[in-house]
Each structure stands twice: as structure tokens, then as C-alpha cells.
N, C-alpha and C positions, 0 to 999 in steps of 0.2 A: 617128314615126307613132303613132296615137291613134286604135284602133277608136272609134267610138261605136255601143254594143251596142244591139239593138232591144228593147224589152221581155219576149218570151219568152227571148233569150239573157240578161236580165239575171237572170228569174227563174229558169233551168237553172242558171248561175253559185249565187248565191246557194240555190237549194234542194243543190249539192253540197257549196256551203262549211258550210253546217248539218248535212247527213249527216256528212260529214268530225269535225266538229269533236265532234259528240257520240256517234259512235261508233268512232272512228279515231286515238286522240289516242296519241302516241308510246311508253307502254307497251302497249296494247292493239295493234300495229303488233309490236312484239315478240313477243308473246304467239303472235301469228299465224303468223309467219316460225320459231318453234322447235317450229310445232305440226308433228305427224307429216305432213299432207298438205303443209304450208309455206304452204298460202295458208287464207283464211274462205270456203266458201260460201254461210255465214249472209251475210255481207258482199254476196258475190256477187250472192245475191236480193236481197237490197235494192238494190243498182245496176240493178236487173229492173225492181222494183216501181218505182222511180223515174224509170225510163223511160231511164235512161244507156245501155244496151246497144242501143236504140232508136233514138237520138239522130242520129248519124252516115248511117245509112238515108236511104233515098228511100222519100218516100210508095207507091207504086207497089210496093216490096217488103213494105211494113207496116212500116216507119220514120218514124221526125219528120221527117224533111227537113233537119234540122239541117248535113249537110254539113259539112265540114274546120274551119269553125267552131266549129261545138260541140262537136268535137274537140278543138279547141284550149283551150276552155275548162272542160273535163272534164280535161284533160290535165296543165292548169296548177295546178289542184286537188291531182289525185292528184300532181302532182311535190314539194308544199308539205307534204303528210303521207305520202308514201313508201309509197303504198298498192303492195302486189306482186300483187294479182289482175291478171290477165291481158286485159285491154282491148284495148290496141295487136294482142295475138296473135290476141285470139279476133273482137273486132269488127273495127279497123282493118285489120288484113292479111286474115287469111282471111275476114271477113267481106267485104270491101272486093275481094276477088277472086274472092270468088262470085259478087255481084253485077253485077259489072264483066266477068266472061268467062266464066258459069254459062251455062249453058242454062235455059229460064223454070221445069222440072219441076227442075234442080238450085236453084234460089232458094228453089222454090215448098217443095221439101223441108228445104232446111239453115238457111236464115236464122229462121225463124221461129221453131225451137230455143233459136239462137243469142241474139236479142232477148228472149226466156222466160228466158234463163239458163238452160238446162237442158242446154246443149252447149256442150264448150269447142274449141279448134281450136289447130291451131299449122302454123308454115310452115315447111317442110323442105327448106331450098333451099343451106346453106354445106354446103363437102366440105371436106377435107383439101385443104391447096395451092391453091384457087380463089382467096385473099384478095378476097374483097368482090363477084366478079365472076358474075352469076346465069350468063351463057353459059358459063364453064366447069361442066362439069356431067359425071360419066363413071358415074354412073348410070344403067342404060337400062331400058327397057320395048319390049314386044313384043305386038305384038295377040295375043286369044285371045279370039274372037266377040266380044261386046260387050266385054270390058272388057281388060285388059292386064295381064301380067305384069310386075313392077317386082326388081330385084337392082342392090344397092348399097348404098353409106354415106352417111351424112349425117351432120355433125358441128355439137355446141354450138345445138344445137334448143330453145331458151329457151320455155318452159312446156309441152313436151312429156309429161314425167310428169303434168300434170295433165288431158292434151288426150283427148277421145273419139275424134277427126278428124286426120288430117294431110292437108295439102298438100305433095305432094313435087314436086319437078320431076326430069325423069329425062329423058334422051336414047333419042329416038327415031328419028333417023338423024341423019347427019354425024361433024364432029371432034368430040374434047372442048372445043374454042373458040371454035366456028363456032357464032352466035347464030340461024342456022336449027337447026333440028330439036330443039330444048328444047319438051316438053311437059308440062304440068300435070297433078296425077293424086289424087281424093280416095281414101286409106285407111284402114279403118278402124286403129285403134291396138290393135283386138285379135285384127287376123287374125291367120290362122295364118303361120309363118315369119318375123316380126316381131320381132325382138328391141330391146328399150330399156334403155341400162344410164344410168341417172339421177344426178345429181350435182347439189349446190347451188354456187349460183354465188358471187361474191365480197359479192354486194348481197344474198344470203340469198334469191333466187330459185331454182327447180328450172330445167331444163336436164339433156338426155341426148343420148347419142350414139347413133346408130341403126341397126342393119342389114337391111338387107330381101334375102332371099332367095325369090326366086320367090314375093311379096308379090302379092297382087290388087289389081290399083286400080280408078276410073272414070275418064275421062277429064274436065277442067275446062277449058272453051275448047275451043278449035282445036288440032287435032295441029302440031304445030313452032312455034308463035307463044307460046309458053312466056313467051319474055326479054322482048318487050314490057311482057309484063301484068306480070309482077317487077317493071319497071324504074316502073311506073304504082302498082306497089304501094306500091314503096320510098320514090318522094316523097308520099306519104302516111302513112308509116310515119315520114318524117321527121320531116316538120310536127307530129305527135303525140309522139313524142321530145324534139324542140326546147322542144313548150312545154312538155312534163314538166321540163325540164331548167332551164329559167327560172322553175318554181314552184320549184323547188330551192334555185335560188342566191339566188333573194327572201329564203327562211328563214335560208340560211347568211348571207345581210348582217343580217338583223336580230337572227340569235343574239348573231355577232359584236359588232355592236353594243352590246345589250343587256347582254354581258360585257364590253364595254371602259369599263362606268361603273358595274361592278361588284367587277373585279378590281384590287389596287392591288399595285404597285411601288414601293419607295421610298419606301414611303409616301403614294402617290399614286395615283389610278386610270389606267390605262395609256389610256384614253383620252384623257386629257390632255396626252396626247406626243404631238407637232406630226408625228415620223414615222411615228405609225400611225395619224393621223387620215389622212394622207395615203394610204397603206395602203387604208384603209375608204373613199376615195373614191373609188378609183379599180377599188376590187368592185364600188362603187355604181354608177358609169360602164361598167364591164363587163356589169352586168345590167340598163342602160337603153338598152342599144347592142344586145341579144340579145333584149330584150322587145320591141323596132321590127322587128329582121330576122324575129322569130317574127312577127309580126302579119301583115308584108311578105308572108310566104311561104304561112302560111293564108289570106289574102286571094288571092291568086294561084292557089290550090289551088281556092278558092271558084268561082273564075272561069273557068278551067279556060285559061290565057292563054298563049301562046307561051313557051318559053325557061323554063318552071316548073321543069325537070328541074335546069337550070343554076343555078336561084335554089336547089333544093331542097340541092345538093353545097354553094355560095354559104355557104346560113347552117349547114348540118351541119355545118363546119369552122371558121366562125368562132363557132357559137355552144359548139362544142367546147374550143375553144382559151380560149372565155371562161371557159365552166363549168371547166376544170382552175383557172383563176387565179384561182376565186374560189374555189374548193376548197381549193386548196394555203394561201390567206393564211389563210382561216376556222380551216384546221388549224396552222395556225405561230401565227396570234394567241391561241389557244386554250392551247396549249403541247401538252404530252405529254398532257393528257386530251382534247384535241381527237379521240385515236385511241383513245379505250375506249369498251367497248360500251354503259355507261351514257349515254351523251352521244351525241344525236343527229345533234351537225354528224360524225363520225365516217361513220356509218349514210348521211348527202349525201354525203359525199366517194366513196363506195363506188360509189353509183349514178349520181353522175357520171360517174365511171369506165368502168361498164358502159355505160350510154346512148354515151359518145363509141365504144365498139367495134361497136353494133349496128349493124347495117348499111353498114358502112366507116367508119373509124377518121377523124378531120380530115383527117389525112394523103391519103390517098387519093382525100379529096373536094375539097380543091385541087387535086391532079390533074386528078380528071376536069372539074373547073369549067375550068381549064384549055382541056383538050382538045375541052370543049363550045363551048369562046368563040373557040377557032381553024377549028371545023369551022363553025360560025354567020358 
């Protein structure tokens, strides 16, 4: 498969590879991840000013219209210089579920923030023991006039420490497994009885574990119709992941490359051994087999077409399974520095890593592609 991009996608593309390239370029990527907040907000606004935070919106919110599209091609960007600001968190999810199961005075308030750059968000929906699963949920909330009481845990909340906003989901009646009675709930991150204990993740992202004791929220959506809007979130969350994950492996094939007509063996450049040309063709084939399912599934998402959910599991497990194998060779052809910190396929290998666990591991997503394709 072979988008052909219309003229404002090509020029979004190209004004991000420009940003990218002259103010993103792999030390200054460091620089950023060892700073004390862990991400740029200088960065931040300029993804504002550029209109990126914008992008993914409907006109009708004060968005471009851009759609899962230009998502994707924002996404493939950031996957190619390892950008760690938080896009996916703060527009794709929580943005993307504001607008999707807000109410028009919750739009009219949060998003426009959000688009400024001036708000960040995060989605607070894994617990302890759920694996991957938004209806398990033993979080609850309890009305109290307009807004609701929230007590519970929430665990591995990826840009949390930098978030103003959470979306939590919490159980408002039923079992812990029963996909009725999960509802949505905005809080702020600096109420009272909130606790966030913060950690950096393996990919040099933040991430914190969360407690909420008798926490205030608002209600986002409909009371108990929680799991839907998740499950509407998540293959959106995907297709943005995916194509972060295929600008990734683009770089690690052409590092690779680049060092196998650099590096010599015996006297020779080890690109010129017939078994690891074979090697690098078959990364090559891995990330032209996950640049079509990527394309497949934003196109699908565009469209908004049956059976998306299935495509969405579909390419999260295969284009998971690809990114590890193009990971693992980049680091074995590399040798022992393919894993130090100076050297960026190291830095891919990491974030591959973390992208194959967010939001259900490959593993999990064959399941449920599975189980979607026997219920269909």
C-alpha cells in the first residue's frame, strides 16, 4: 500500500521533518530526556505554533481536520528522532476522548488549551492485575452533586508527572470485569488527596503510579459507557504508536546500514558478508511489511469502517513483532555498542520496546484479533 498524500499533508510532513531536523537532532534529544522535567516546553510550543497539536482536531473543535492521518504522519516523524513530548497522551488520547465523549461546554473548555499548548493530559486507565483490559477496572467513584468522589490505584500512567489533567476511569457500579459500569472522570492533578509517585521509564520517558483517595472528578461521557470510548481511544492510540514505531525502524535500517559499509572485519566491511546482507534485507522487508499495515490501519481509522478494532489488534502485534526484529538485528549488527548511551540505535531499541507494551503487549493483540475474528 502507497498513500498518495494531498498537498497540505505533504506540506504538514515536510514543515515537521524541518522542525525535526533543526531543532531535534539526537544530542539535543538527550539533552532534553536528562533535563529535570525530562521533556522541552520550548519544544512543546513550537509543535503549537506549528499547528501539530492542532492537526488531529475537527474543524468544528478549532482543529485542522487532519484526522488519524495526520497523525500518522506527525507520528512517523517523531518516531525517526525520538521525540518524548507527549502528543499520543495529551492530543491523541485525551484529546481524542474529549472530543469524542465530552460534552460541547467540556470541548469548549479543555481542548483549546490543549491545541495552545498550554495543557497537558494523561490517561489513567491500567491497574495492578488488569493486563491490557480497560473493563477491568476496581477503582470506583460515587456521586456527590455534580461531580464524584474517585478512590483507587492506577498504575505505569506514561506522562503523568508532566500532565495538568487526568482521565481516570473508575467503576461506578458492577463487577471488577463487567464492561457495564466503567465511567470516565476529568481530575485535576493537583487536587487534594492525590498522590503521584513519578519514575522514568526504560525509553527515558516519566511515568508515575497513582493514588486517589476520596479525589474529586467531573464526569467525561456517559455514566457506565467508560469501556467503549477506551476501547475507540485505543485504536487510535494505536495507529499513532504504529507509525511512531515504523519511523523508528526506518532509522535503525538505515543506521545499520550506514555501518555495515563503515565497519570492517577481517579486513573487510561486514557489509560485504552475504550473511548479513541477508540480515539487513530482511529488516528491510520487516519495515515495508509494517509501513503498509501502518498506512492500512490510519486509512481505516480515516474512514471510520467496520472490523477497525480487529485491524487495530491486527497491525499492534504484527508491527510489534516486526519492530522487536528489527531492533534486536540493528543491536547484534552493531555489536556491544549498539547498547550504549552514545549511540542512538540503542536509544530505538528502547522505545521499541516500550511502544510494543503500551496499550497491550503483541501477545495479547493476537488474542484479541483472535477472538474479534471468531465473534465477527
Amino acid at each position: 500500500m502507497d498513500i498518495q498524500f494531498t498537498e497540505e499533508q505533504e506540506l504538514l510532513r515536510s514543515s515537521v521533518q524541518r522542525l525535526l531536523r533543526d531543532r531535534y537532532d539526537f544530542d539535543a534529544r538527550r539533552k532534553i530526556v536528562a533535563s529535570e522535567e525530562g521533556f522541552s516546553r520550548k519544544q512543546w510550543a513550537a509543535f503549537a505554533e506549528l499547528g501539530l497539536l492542532a492537526a488531529p482536531f475537527t474543524e468544528a473543535v478549532g482543529g485542522l481536520g487532519g484526522g488519524p492521518l495526520s497523525t500518522m504522519i506527525i507520528m512517523q516523524e517523531f518516531g525517526r528522532h525520538l521525540v518524548v513530548e507527549p502528543f499520543v497522551e495529551t492530543v491523541v488520547v485525551a484529546g481524542g476522548l474529549i472530543e469524542q465523549a465530552g460534552s460541547d461546554q467540556q470541548k469548549q473548555s479543555f481542548i483549546p488549551d490543549i491545541v495552545a499548548g498550554t495543557k497537558l493530559w494523561a490517561l489513567a486507565w491500567t491497574e495492578k492485575g488488569s493486563r491490557f483490559d480497560p473493563a477491568t477496572v476496581t477503582t470506583t467513584a460515587r456521586r456527590d452533586g455534580n461531580d464524584y468522589i474517585l478512590t483507587g490505584e492506577k498504575t505505569a500512567v506514561i506522562s503523568a508527572p508532566w500532565s495538568d489533567y487526568l482521565i481516570v476511569s473508575a467503576r461506578t457500579s458492577g463487577h471488577r470485569h463487567d464492561r457495564g459500569g466503567v465511567s470516565l472522570f476529568v481530575v485535576d492533578c493537583h487536587a487534594a488527596n492525590l498522590d503521584l509517585q513519578s519514575f522514568r521509564t526504560i525509553d527515558g520517558r516519566r511515568a508515575a503510579e497513582i493514588s486517589l483517595r476520596e479525589v474529586r472528578g467531573q464526569l467525561l461521557g456517559k455514566e457506565g459507557e467508560g469501556v467503549g470510548a477506551l476501547e475507540s481511544c485505543r485504536d487510535r492510540a494505536i495507529g499513532a504508536l504504529c507509525a511512531e514505531a515504523v519511523g523508528a525502524m526506518g532509522e535503525l535500517n538505515a543506521a545499520t546500514l550506514e555501518y555495515s559499509k563503515t565497519r570492517k572485519q577481517f579486513g573487510t566491511t561486514i557489509g560485504s558478508f552475504q550473511v548479513l546482507q541477508h540480515r539487513m534485507v530482511d529488516m528491510f522487508i520487516a519495515h515495508q511489511e509494517a509501513l503498509s499495515l501502518m498506512q492500512h490501519l490510519s486509512l481505516s481509522l480515516e474512514s471510520t469502517e467496520a472490523g477497525v478494532s480487529r485491524l487495530a489488534s491486527g497491525a499492534k502485534s504484527r508491527i510489534g513483532y516486526a519492530g522487536k526484529f528489527v531492533a534486536d538485528q540493528a543491536v547484534q549488527l552493531h555489536g556491544g555498542m549498539g547498547m550504549t548511551d552514545e549511540l542512538n540505535v540503542g536509544h530505538y531499541f528502547k522505545r521499541i520496546s516500550s511502544i510494543n507494551i503500551q496499550f497491550g503487549d503483541p501477545a495479547y493483540h493476537v488474542l484479541r484479533f483472535a477472538q474479534l475474528d471468531t465473534a465477527a
